[in-house]
N, C-alpha and C positions, 0 to 999 in steps of 0.2 A: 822779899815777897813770900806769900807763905801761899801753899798751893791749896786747893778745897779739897776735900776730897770725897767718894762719891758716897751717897748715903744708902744706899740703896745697888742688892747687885744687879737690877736692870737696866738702872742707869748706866754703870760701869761696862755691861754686857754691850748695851748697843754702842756707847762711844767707842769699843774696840770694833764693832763690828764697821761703825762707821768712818774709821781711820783709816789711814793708809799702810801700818805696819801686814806684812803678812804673815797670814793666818794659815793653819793645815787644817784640813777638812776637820779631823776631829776635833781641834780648837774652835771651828765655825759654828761645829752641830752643839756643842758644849754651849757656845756664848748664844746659840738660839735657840736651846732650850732657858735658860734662864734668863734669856728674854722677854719668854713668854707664859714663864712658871713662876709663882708669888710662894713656893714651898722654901724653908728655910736650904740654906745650902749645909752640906753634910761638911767636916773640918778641911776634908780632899781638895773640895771641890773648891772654899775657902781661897788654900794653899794657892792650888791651880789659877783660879782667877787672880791674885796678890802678881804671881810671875808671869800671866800676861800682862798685867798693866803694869807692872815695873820694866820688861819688855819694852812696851809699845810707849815710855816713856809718861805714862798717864798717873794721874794722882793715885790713891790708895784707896781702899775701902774709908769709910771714917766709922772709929771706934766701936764695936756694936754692930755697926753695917751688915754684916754678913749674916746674922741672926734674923 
């Protein structure tokens, strides 16, 4: 089975936010800023969001996504 993955990083934001893995506050304020922010994500930030969701067991960005 092949997994989707998210196209978009608010999507990706809130299903972590909505999860049950735990988050450190600055993980929280991160995924709720880009929550609520349509600004492209900087490479960091990319990175950082890639190893929460590989973390919290969730798909990946898909291709492009981060942009």
């Amino acid at each position: 089975m092949t997994e989707r993955s998210f196209s978009n990083h608010r999507a990706a934001a809130l299903a972590l936010l909505n999860g049950t893995s735990r988050l450190s506050r600055k993980a929280g304020q991160f995924l709720g800023q880009l929550a609520v922010d349509s600004t492209p994500m900087s490479e960091a930030q990319a990175d950082w969001l890639a190893k929460l969701l590989d973390r919290a067991g969730l798909p990946p960005m898909a291709e492009g996504g981060a942009k």
